[in-house]
N, C-alpha and C positions, 0 to 999 in steps of 0.2 A: 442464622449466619452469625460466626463469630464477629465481636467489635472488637477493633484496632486504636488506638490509644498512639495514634501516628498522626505528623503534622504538615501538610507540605507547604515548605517554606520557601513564596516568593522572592525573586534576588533585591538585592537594596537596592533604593531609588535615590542613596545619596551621591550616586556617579554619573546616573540616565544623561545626563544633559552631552556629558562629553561623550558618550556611544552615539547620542544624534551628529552632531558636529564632524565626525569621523565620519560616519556613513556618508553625509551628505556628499563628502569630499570626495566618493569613488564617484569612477566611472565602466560603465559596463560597454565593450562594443560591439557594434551589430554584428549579424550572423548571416552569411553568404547565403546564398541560394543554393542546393542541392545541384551540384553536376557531375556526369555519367559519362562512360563511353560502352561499358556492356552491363549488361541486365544485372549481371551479379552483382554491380555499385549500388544497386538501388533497394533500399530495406523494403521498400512497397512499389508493386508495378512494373515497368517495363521503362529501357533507357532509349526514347525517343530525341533525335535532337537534340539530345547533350543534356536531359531533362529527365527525371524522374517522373513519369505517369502514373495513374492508376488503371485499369482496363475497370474494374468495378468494387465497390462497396460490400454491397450484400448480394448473395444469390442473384435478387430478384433483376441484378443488373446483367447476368450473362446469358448466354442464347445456349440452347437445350442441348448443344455437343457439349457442352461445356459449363455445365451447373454450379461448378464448385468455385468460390469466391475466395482465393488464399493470397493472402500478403498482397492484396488488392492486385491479382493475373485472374483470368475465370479461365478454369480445369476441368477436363474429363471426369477426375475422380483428386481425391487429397495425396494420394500417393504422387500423380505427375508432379507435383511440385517439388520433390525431391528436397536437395540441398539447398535450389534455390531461396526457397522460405526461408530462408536466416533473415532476421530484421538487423543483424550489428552490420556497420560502413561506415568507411572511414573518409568525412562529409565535413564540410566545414571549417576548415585548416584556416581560414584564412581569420577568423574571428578572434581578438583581443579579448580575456579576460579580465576582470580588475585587479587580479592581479601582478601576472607578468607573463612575457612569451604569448603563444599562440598558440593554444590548445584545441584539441578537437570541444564545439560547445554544442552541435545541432544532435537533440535529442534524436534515436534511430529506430521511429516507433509507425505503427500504422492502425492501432487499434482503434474503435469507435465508441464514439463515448459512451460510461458504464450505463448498465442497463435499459438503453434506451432503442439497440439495433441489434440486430443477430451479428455473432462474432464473428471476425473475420477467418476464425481458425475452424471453421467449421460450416455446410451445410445444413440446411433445415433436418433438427434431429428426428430420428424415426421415434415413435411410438410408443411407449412403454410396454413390453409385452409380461403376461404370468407368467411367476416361477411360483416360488417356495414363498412364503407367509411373512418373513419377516418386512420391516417395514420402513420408510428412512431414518439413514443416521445410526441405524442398527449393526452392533458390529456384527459381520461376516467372514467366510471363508471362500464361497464361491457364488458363483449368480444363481444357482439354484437354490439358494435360503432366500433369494430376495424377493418381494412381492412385484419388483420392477421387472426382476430379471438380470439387475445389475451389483456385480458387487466390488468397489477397486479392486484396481489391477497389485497397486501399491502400499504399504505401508500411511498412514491408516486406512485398513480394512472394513469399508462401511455399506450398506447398502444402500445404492444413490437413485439417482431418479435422472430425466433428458430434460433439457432446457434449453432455451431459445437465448436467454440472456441471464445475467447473474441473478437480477434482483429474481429470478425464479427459486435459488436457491439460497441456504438460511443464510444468516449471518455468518462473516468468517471464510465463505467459499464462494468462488467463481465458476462459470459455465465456461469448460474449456471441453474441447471435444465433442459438445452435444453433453455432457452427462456436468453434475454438479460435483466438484474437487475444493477439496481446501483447498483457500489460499496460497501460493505461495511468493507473494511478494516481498522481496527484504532478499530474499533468495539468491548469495552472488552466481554470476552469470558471465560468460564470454562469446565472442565470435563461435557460434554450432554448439554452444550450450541450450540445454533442451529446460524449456519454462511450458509451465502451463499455457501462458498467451505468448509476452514477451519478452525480451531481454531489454534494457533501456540503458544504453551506452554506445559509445565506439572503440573503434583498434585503438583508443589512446586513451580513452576516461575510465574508470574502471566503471563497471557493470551489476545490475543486477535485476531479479527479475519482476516483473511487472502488470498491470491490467490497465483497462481502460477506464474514465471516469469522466462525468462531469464536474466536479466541483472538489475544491479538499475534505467537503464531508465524505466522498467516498473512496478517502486512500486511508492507509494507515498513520497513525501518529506519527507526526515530524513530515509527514508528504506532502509536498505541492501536488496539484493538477494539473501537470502544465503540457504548453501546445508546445507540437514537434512541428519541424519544417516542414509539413503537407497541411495542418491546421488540425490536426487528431491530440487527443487529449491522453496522456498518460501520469500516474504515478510516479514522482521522485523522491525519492529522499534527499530532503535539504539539512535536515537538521544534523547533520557530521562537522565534525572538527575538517581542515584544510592546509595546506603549506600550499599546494598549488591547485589550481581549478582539475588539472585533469584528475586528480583526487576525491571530484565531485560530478555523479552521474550525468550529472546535465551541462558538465562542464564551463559550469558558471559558480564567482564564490567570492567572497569577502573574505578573502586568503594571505592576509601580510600578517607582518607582526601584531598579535591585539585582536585579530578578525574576530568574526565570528559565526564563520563558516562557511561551506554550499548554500547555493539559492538556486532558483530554477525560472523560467520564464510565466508568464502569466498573465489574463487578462482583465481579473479585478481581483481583489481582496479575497474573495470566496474563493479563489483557486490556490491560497495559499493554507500552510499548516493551522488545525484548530488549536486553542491553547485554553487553557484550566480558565473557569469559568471566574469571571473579576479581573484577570490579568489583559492588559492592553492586545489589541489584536495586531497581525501582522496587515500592514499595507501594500499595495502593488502601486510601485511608483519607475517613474519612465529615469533608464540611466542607460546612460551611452545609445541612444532610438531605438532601444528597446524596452517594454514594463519587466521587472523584477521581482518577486518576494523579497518584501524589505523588513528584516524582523525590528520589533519597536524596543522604545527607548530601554525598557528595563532589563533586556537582554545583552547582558556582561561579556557573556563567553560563547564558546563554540565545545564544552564538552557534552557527547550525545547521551541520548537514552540508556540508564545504566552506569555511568562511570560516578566514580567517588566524589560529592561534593561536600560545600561545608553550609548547615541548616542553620546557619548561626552568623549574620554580618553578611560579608557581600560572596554570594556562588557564579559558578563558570557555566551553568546550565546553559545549554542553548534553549531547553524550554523556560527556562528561568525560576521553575519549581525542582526543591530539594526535598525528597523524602526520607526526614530523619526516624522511621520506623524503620529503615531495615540497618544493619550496620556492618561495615560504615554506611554513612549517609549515602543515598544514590539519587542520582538524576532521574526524576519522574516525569513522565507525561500523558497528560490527556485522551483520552479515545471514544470514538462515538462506537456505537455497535453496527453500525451499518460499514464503517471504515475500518474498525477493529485495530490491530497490533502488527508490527513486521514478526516474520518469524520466530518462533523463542519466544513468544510475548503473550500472553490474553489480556482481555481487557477486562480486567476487573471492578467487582463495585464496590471501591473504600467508604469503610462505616468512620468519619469523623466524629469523635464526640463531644468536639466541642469545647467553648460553646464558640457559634453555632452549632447544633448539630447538624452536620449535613451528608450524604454521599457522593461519591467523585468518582464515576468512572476511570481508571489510570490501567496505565501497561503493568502486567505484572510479569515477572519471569513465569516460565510454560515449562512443561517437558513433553512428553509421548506418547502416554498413557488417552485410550480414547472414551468415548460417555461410558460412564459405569461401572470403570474400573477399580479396583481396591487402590487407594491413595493414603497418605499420611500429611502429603501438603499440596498447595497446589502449583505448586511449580516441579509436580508430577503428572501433571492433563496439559492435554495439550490445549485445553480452555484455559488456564491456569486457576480455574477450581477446584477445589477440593472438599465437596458437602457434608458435612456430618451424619452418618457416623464414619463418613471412610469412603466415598466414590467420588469419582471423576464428572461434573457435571457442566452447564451450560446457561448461558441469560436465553430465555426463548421469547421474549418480544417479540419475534417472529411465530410464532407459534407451534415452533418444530423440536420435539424430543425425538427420541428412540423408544421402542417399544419397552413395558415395565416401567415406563416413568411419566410422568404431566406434567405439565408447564404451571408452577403455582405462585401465585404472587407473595413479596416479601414484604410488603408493607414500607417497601423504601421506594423512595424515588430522587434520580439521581439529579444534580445539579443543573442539568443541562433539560431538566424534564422527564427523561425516559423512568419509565416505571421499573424497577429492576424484579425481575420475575425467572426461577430458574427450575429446569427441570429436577422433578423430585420422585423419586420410589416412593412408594406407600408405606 
């Protein structure tokens, strides 16, 4: 693997003090209870009582006319849910921002948390059945090259395998439908826009799309974990710049002049964004009787992942690292492999040289291109690697390539622990 001679430069700490002092000074308001008057109000379940219910969770909760477990209603089959399944509604009206008006703020999510329960968008998958030899991750044309049986329907073209829940499937992809799909969270999204799980917004905050999780090690960089008004855990992006909260998915945001940015709800530190390993962690702390994502002192600014900063004196990062390797300078951030990147993004393993020498997993730009394809950089793969001498490759700590390649170690190991290991052609 090529070394990079790139430095990411945390923001000054000779301002941190007045960033606390401001913050403390907001205040966030509480968020109403979900009320209904037909079925269609309610992102999950049935409008009982003026109340949002859930008739069941997983499967295991409906009786056998009605097997199927969607947007928490139990269905004859996935098709009866129709239209209803949309998870956006317009909830919450009544909750104050910090800062101004009355924005829609109650997340409009039903999902369960990641990897721990079969999804809600889905029945217990059938069975992998033989086709054709090729094997996962391998690109395809149709389900007959695949050893499953299965090969997307869409753009990238791979042969996948059936899953109960994500962590069955590699890094980078979710269990939607029974079968393992990339990612696509970061994804914007509206009222009947179609997500792999879901959409996480309403008629008034903008949107985009979404999975389940328990904790922020399993969203992407810059995402909270945070709890929706039924108590379910979804992916947000906090980390955007703001003028007003409904500008931020969760419609919650440290949004005046100076802010520095979206925040989302939460129930300890661990639900909020990871950040580059050294740099002060985010807290969850109670504002207006509710707990928040509260970014710490060294974070100056609200601009996101990817805009132009300065690597040099005081930056507007919201993650508070400046990557003066690419040019101009750009807003870097952190990423685990289990959380990975929002769209457009892989998660890369930068070779610092030092000194220290170290590696940093970070977001790198991505494009299209799937495992093995002829590349020149890596923000031509949709991993955003690019292996020498010229294909499209992957970190496989999980231990999953495509056929023609192994998962080989690199003799690095990143900051955060993980061993960085990638699959390789002989």
């Amino acid at each position: 693997m090529s070394s990079f001679a790139r430095r990411l430069a945390p923001a000054a700490r000779g301002v941190s003090v007045a960033a606390v002092v401001w913050l403390s000074g907001l205040d966030l308001a509480g968020c109403a209870e979900a009320e209904c008057k037909f079925n269609s109000d309610c992102a999950a379940g049935l409008c009982i009582d003026g109340t949002c219910e859930r008739q069941c969770v997983a499967p295991v909760d409906c009786p056998k006319d009605r097997p199927v477990c969607l947007r928490g209603v139990c269905n004859a089959s996935s098709a009866d849910a129709g239209a209803d399944a949309s998870i956006d509604s317009d909830v919450g009206k009544d909750a104050t921002p910090v800062d101004s008006g009355t924005p829609d703020v109650t997340l409009d999510d039903t999902t369960e948390p990641a990897d721990t329960t079969t999804p809600v968008d889905t029945s217990v998958p059938p069975t992998d059945t033989a086709g054709g030899t090729k094997g996962y991750l391998t690109a395809c044309a149709s389900d007959g090259e695949c050893a499953s049986g299965k090969c997307t329907t869409s753009a990238p073209r791979f042969c996948t395998k059936t899953c109960s829940a994500s962590g069955d499937c590699a890094h980078s992809q979710i269990c939607a439908g029974g079968v393992c799909r990339v990612d696509d969270t970061g994804t914007s999204c509206s009222s009947g826009s179609a997500c792999l799980q879901f959409c996480v917004g309403t008629t008034t905050t903008v949107g985009h799309c979404t999975h389940g999780c328990s904790t922020g090690a399993d969203c992407p960089a810059g995402y909270a974990c945070s709890v929706d008004s039924v108590g379910t855990k979804i992916c947000v992006d906090i980390e955007r710049p703001c003028t007003d909260a409904i500008q931020c998915p969760g419609g919650l945001g440290f949004c005046t002049s100076g802010g520095v940015g979206c925040t989302a709800k939460c129930t300890s530190a661990s639900d909020c964004p990871q950040r580059l390993v050294g740099l002060p962690a985010y807290t969850c702390e109670a504002r207006g009787g509710q707990n928040v994502c509260i970014p710490p002192s060294d974070v100056l600014g609200s601009a996101p992942l990817g805009a132009t900063c300065s690597s040099t004196g005081t930056n507007l990062c919201r993650s508070g690292a400046c990557d003066d390797g690419t040019s101009p300078a750009t807003c870097a951030q952190r990423c685990s492999l289990r959380g990975g990147c929002p769209v457009s993004w892989g998660c890369y393993p930068l070779e610092d040289p030092g000194p220290p020498k170290s590696t940093m997993l970070i977001c790198s730009p991505a494009g299209s291109l799937w495992l093995g394809s002829s590349c020149s950089r890596g923000r031509d793969c949709l991993s955003g690697i690019c292996q020498a001498p010229g294909y499209c490759t992957r970190q496989c700590a999980d231990g999953y390539c495509p056929d023609g390649m192994s998962c080989v170690a690199s003799g690095l190991t990143a900051t955060d622990g993980t061993p960085v290991k990638l699959c390789s052609k002989p």
